[in-house]
C-alpha positions in Angstrom: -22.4 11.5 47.3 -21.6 9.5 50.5 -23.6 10.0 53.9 -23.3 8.6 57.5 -26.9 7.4 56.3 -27.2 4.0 57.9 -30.8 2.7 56.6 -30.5 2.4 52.9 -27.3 2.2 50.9 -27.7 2.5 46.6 -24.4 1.2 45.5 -23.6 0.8 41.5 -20.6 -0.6 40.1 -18.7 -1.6 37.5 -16.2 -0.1 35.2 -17.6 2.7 32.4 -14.6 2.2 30.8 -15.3 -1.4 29.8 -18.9 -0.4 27.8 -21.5 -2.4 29.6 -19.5 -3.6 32.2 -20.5 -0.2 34.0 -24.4 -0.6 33.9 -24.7 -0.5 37.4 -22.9 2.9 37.8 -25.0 4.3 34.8 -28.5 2.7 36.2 -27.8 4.6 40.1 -26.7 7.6 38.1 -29.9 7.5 36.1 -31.9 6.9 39.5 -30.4 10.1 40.8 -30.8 11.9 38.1 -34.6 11.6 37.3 -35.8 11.1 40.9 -35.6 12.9 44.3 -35.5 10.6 47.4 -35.8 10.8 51.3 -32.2 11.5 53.3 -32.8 7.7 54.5 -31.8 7.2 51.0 -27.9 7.3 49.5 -26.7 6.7 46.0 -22.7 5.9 45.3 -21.3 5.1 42.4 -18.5 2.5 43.7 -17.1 2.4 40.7 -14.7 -0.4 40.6 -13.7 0.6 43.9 -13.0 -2.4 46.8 -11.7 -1.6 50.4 -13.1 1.5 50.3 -16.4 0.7 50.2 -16.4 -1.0 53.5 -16.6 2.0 55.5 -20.6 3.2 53.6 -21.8 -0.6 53.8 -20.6 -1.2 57.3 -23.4 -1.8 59.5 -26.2 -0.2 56.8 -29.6 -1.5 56.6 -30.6 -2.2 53.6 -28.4 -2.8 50.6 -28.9 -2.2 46.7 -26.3 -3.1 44.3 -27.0 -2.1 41.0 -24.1 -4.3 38.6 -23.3 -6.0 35.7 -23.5 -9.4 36.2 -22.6 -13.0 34.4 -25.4 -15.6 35.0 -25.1 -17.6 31.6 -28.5 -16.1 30.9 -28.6 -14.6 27.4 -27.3 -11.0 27.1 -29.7 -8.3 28.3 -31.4 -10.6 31.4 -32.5 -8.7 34.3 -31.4 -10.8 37.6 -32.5 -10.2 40.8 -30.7 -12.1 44.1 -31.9 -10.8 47.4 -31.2 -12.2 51.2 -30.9 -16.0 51.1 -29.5 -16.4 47.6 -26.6 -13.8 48.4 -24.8 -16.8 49.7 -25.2 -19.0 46.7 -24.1 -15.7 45.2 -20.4 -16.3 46.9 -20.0 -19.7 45.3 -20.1 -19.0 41.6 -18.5 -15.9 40.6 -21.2 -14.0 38.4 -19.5 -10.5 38.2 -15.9 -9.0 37.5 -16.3 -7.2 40.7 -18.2 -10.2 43.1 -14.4 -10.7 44.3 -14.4 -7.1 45.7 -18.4 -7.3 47.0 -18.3 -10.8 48.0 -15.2 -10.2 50.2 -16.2 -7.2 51.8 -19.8 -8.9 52.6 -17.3 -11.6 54.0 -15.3 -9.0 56.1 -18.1 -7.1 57.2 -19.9 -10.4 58.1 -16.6 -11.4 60.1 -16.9 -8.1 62.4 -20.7 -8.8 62.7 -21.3 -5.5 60.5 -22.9 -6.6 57.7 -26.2 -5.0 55.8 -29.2 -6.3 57.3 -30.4 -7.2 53.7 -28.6 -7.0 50.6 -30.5 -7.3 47.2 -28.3 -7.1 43.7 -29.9 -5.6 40.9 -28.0 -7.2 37.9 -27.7 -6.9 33.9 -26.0 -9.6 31.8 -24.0 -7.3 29.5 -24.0 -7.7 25.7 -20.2 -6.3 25.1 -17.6 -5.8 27.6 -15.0 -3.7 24.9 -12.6 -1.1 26.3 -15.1 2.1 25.4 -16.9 4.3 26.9 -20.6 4.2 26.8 -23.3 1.8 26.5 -24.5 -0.8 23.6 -27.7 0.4 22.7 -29.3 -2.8 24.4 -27.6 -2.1 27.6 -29.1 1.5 27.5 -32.7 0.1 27.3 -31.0 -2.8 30.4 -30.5 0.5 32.4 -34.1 1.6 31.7 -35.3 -2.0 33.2 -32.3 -1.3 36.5 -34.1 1.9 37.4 -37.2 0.6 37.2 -36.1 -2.6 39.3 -34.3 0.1 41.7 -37.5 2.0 41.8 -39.6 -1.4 42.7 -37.2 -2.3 45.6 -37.3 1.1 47.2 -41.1 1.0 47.4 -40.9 -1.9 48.8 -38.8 -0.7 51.1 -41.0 2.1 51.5 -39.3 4.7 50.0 -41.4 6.7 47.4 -39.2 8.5 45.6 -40.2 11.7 43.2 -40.1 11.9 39.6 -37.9 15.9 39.0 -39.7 17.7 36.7 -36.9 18.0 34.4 -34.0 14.7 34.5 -30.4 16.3 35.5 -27.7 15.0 33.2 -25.3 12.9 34.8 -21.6 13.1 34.8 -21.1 9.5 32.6 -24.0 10.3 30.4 -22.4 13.7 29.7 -18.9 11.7 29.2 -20.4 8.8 27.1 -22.5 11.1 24.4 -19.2 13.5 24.3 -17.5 10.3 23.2 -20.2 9.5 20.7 -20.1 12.7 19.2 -16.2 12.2 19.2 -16.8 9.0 16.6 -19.5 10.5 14.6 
């Protein structure tokens, strides 16, 4: 899913394993799958990935990250932090992976290779079990991701195009397999 694309980097992350914990990879996986966009556009799941993420957010322009995230708001908030709150970001640790994003902002920012902007696209998350697949509630959170996604690639001027017919995407497929497992 990875490209030497430089100008706009769509990262989600978080672990599906861990229910809601991996909104962010489900919400960029949803993006992709309902909507075509430009080459200047790439979507990664990061997973729960760390190092290896420094190589596709070294030096890019503009970075989304789509993630679970722990604010003290009540479960299901919607949180936006863009530019000049990143760094308040670093001093309160509001996701299970801001270690692994936060240091590899720090590293990149070390080497004087860090994203031009940075926006996160968070979800507090209403169950963080071991199992795979979303609460109902974080489902409809996803819903509200993409559509937050959507808004900061038009800003960005990116206008992306709705596919006449969704693809199904590889953790979709996984979680309702595992639904119809416990049915």
């Amino acid at each position: 899913m990875y490209s030497d694309n430089k100008e706009i980097l769509v990262l989600g992350l978080g672990n599906i394993l861990m229910q809601d914990e991996g909104v962010g990879v489900r919400a960029v996986e949803a993006l992709e799958c309902r909507y075509i966009l430009p080459e200047t556009v790439t979507l990664m799941d990061g997973g729960t990935t760390g190092t290896e993420l420094l190589e596709p957010m070294r030096n890019v322009k503009q970075l989304l990250v789509a993630d679970a995230i722990n604010t003290g708001d009540p479960n299901g908030t919607l949180v936006r932090i863009a530019d000049e709150q990143v760094p308040a970001f670093f001093q309160t640790k509001l996701s299970n992976h801001q270690l692994g994003l936060s240091d590899l902002l720090a590293l990149l920012m070390l080497t004087d290779e860090q994203p031009d902007h940075v926006t996160i696209v968070g979800l507090v998350p209403h169950s963080l079990e071991n199992q795979l697949g979303l609460t109902p509630e974080a489902e409809q959170g996803v819903e509200d991701m993409v559509e937050q996604l959507l808004v900061e690639l038009k800003r960005l001027g990116v206008e992306p195009i709705k596919r006449e017919k969704p693809l199904l995407g590889h953790w979709q497929h996984q979680a309702d397999l595992e639904q119809m497992k416990c049915a």
